[in-house]
Structures are given as structure tokens and as C-alpha cells.
C-alpha positions as CSV (number, residue, x, y, z in Angstrom):
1,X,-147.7,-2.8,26.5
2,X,-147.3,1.2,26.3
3,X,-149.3,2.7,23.6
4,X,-147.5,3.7,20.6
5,X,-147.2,6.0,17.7
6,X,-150.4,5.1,15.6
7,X,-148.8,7.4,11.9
8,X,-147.5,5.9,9.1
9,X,-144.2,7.0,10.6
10,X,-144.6,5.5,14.4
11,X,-145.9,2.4,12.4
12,X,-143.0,1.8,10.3
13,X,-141.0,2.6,13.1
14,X,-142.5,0.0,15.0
15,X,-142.1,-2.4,12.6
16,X,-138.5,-1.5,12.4
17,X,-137.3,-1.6,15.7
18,X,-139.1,-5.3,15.9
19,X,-136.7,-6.1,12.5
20,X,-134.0,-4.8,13.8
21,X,-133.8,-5.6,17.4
22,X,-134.6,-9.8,15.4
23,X,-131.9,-9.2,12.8
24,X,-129.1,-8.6,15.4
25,X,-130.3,-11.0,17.9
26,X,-129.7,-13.5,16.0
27,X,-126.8,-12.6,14.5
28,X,-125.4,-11.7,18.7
29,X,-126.3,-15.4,19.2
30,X,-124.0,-16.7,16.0
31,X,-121.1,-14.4,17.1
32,X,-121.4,-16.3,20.7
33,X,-121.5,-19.7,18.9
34,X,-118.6,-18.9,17.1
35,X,-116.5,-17.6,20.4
36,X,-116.6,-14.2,18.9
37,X,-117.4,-12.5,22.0
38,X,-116.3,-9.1,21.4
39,X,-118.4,-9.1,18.0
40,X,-121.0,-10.7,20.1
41,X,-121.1,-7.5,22.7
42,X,-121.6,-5.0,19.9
43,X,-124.2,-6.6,18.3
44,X,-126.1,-6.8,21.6
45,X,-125.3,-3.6,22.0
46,X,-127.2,-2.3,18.7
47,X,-130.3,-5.1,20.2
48,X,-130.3,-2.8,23.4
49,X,-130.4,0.3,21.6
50,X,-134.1,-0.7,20.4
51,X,-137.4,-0.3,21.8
52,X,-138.6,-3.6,22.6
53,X,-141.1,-4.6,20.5
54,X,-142.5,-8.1,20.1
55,X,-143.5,-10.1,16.9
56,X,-147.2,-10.4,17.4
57,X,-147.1,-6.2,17.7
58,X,-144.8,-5.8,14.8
59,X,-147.2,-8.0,12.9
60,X,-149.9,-5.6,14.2
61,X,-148.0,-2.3,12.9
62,X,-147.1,-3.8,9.8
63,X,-151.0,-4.6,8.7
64,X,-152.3,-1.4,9.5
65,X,-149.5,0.4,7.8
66,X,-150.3,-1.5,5.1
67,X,-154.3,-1.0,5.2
68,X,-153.8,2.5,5.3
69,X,-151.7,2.5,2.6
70,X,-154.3,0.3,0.5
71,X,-157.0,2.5,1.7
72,X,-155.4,5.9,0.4
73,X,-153.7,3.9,-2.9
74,X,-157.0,5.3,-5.2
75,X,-156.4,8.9,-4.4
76,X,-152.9,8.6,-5.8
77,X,-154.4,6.7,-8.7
78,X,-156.6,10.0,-9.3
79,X,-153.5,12.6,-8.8
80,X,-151.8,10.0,-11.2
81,X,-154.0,10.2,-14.0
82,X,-154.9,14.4,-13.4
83,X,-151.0,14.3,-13.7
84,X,-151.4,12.3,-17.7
85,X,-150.7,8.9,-16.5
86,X,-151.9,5.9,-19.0
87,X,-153.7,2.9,-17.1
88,X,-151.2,0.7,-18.4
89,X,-148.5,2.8,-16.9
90,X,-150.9,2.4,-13.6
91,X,-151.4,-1.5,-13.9
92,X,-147.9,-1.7,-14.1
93,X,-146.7,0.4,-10.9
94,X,-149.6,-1.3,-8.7
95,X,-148.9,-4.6,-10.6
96,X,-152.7,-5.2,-11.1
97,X,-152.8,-4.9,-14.7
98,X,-154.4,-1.9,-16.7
99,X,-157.9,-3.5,-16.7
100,X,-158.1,-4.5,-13.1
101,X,-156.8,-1.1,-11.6
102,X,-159.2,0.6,-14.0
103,X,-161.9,-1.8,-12.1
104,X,-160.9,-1.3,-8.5
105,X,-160.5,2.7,-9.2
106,X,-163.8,3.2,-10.2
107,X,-165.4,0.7,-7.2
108,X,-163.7,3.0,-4.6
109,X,-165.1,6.0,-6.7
110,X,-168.9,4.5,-6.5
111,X,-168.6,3.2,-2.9
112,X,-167.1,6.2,-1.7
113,X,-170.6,8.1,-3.0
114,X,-172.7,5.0,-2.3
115,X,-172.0,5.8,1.5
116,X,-171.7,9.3,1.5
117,X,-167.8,9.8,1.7
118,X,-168.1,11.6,-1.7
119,X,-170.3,14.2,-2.8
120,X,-171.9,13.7,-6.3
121,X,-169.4,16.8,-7.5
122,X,-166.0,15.2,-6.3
123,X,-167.1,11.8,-7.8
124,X,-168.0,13.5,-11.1
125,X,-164.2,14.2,-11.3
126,X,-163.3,11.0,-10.3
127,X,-165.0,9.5,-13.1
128,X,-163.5,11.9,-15.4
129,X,-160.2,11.5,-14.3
130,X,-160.5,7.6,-15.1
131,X,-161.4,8.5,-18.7
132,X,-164.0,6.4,-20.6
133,X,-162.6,3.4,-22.0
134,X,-164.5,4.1,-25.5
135,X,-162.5,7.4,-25.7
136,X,-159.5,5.3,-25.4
137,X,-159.6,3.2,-28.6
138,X,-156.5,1.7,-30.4
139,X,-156.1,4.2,-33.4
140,X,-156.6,1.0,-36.1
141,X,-160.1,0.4,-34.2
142,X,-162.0,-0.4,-37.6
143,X,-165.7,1.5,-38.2
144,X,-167.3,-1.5,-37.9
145,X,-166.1,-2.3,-34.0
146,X,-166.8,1.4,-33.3
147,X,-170.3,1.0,-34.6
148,X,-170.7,-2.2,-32.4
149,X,-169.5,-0.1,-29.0
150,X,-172.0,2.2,-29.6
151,X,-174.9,0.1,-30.2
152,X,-173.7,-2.1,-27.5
153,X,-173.6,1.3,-25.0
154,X,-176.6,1.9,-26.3
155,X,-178.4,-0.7,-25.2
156,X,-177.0,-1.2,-21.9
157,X,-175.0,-4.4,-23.1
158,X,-172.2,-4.8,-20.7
159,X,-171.0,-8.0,-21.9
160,X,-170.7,-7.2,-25.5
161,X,-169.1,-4.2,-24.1
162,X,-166.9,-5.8,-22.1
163,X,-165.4,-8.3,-24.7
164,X,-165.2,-5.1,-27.1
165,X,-162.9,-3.6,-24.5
166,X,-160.7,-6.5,-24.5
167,X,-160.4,-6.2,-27.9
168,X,-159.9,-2.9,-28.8
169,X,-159.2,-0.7,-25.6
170,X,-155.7,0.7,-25.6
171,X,-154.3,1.5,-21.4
172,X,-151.9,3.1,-23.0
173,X,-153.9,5.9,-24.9
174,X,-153.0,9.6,-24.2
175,X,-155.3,12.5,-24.8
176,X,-151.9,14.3,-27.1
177,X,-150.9,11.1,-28.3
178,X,-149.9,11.0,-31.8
179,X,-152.8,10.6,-34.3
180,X,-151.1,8.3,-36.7
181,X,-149.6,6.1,-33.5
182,X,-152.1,6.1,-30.4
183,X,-149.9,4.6,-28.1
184,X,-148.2,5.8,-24.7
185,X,-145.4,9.1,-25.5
186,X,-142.5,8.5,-22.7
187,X,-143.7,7.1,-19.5
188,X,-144.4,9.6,-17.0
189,X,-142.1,8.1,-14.4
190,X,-143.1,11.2,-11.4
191,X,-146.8,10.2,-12.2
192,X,-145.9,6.5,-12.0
193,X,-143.7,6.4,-8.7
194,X,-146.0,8.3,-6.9
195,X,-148.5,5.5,-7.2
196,X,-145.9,2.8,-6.6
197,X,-145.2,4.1,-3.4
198,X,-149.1,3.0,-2.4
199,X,-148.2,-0.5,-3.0
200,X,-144.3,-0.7,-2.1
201,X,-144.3,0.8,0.6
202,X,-144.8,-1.8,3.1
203,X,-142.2,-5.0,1.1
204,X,-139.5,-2.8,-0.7
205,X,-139.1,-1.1,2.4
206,X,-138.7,-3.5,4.4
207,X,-136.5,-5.6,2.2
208,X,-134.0,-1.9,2.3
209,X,-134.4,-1.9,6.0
210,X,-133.5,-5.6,5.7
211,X,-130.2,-4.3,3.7
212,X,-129.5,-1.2,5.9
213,X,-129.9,-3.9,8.9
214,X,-127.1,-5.9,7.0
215,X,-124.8,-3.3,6.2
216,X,-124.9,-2.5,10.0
217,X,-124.1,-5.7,10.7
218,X,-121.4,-5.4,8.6
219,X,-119.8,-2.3,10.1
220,X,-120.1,-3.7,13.6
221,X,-118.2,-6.8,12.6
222,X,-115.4,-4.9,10.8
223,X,-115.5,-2.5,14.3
224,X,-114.5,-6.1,16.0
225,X,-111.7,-7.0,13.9
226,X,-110.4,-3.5,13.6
């Protein structure tokens, strides 16, 4: 098998040919079934147009495409919040929930600078850019449950802590937010698609590639009958 294109582009493209080159095989083999034969000849015709690419090597591209893309997803999450997203605007574009992308943020951050990957300046503003959950309160947060979060920081309680942040962390706090409201202004849909892109890149792609596929299906089989 000749080496190919290891980039995010050469790997999609991979996968593609693979989809496409599957897509109009099969749908060669139905025009034949049917008698169609001049329908038939195009569609093999778009087949032969492909690189050849097998499953087992599509399957390959596809998983390190989307590795990569799972590796790099936190640095968007940083350059997302730097930009003013909320962490409920985040849980919702990587569809991991506010609490959990929080979570898995903050991991990379410490791993990253566990192993050396980060130096203790660049991780400082890693942290910073996640924010600190207690800094994040829902505006109706009574004294009494402030008071709590502090003792419970204080001494080092992280349970108490974390079933105060259940409670009374808002994701969807923004530094100029309102002071009478609290919540989330307009969501900062740039901010948000830039992190979608991490996650979507690999299934919403393919499912358009999947409908570009189609609609060239479609124009080949209206070349037939015109």
C-alpha cells in the first residue's frame, strides 16, 4: 500500500475517496440489476475516478483524524473562553455538558505541565482562562452558601465543594453580565463554532460528504436519462 498524506487534509481525503469510491459501487451494481447499463457506466465511471482505498485504511484515516482532532479540541476550548465563551455555551458545542468539559479542560491543563508539555507560565493562563467556579456564582447565591464555599475552600473540602458547585455554580456566568441577571448575554456563536468544529468534524462531515456523494449520484442518473 503506497504511503499517504498523513494531514488533516490527506486524512479526510482518504477517508473520502474510500466513501465515495463505496457509495457509487454500490449504487453501479443496482443500476446493473436494474438493466440500466448506461447509468451503470457512469457510475463506474465516478468509482474509477478514485484512488483506491480499502476499508480497513479508511477506518485507519478516519481514527487518527479523529485523535488529532480530540487531541487539539482543549486548545480551542482555551481560545473559546479568551474569546468570552460561557462553559455552558462550551458543554453545549462539544455536547459534554458544562461541568464535564470544565473537568476534562483543566486535566489536559495539569497533564500537559505534569509531563513537561507546559511551562508553569502557559498553564497559569490556562487556568485563568477556565475561570474559578466560585467567581461564577448564580447572582441569588444566598450569604449563607457563599460563607459555606469559603470555609469549605478553606479547608481543602472538595466534596462539600463539589456538591456546593452543583448547587450554586452558574456555566453560563459572564464577567459583564448584568448584575441584577447573572446569566449568559447572546451566545457568542464565532466563539462556540470554533469549538464545535473539534468535535464535528469527523461525523457531520462525513454525513455532508455522504449528501454531496448523493447529490452526485443524482446528477449522474439525470446525465442517463437526459
Amino acid at each position: 500500500m503506497a504511503s499517504r498524506d498523513r494531514s488533516l487534509d490527506g486524512l479526510l481525503a482518504t477517508w473520502q475517496a474510500w466513501s465515495t469510491r463505496s457509495m457509487f459501487t454500490r449504487l453501479a451494481e443496482k443500476a446493473e440489476r436494474e438493466g440500466n447499463d448506461e447509468q451503470a457506466a457512469i457510475l463506474r465511471g465516478v468509482v474509477d475516478g478514485e484512488p483506491e482505498v480499502g476499508p480497513l485504511e479508511a477506518l485507519t484515516a478516519q481514527h487518527e483524524l479523529s485523535s488529532l482532532l480530540n487531541l487539539w479540541e482543549w486548545q480551542t476550548v482555551r481560545a473559546a473562553r479568551e474569546d468570552g465563551a460561557t462553559w455552558g455555551q462550551i458543554g453545549k458545542a462539544t455536547h459534554a455538558g458544562p461541568d464535564r468539559a470544565r473537568r476534562e479542560f483543566l486535566d489536559t491543563v495539569e497533564s500537559q505541565h505534569r509531563y513537561g508539555y507546559l511551562s508553569d507560565r502557559d498553564t497559569d493562563a490556562r487556568r485563568a482562562a477556565a475561570g474559578q467556579w466560585t467567581d461564577e456564582l448564580h447572582a441569588d447565591t444566598p450569604p449563607q452558601a457563599r460563607a459555606e464555599i469559603e470555609q469549605a475552600t478553606a479547608a481543602g473540602d472538595h466534596d462539600r465543594l463539589d456538591a456546593l458547585r452543583a448547587t450554586w455554580w452558574n456555566p453560563d456566568h459572564r464577567a459583564d453580565a448584568s448584575a441584577d441577571g447573572g446569566t449568559a448575554l447572546d451566545p457568542l456563536d464565532d466563539a462556540r463554532d470554533r469549538v464545535a468544529v473539534a468535535q464535528a468534524a469527523v461525523g457531520e462531515t462525513a454525513e455532508q460528504d455522504q449528501a454531496g456523494v448523493d447529490d452526485q449520484a443524482d446528477e449522474a442518473a439525470a446525465g442517463c436519462e437526459g
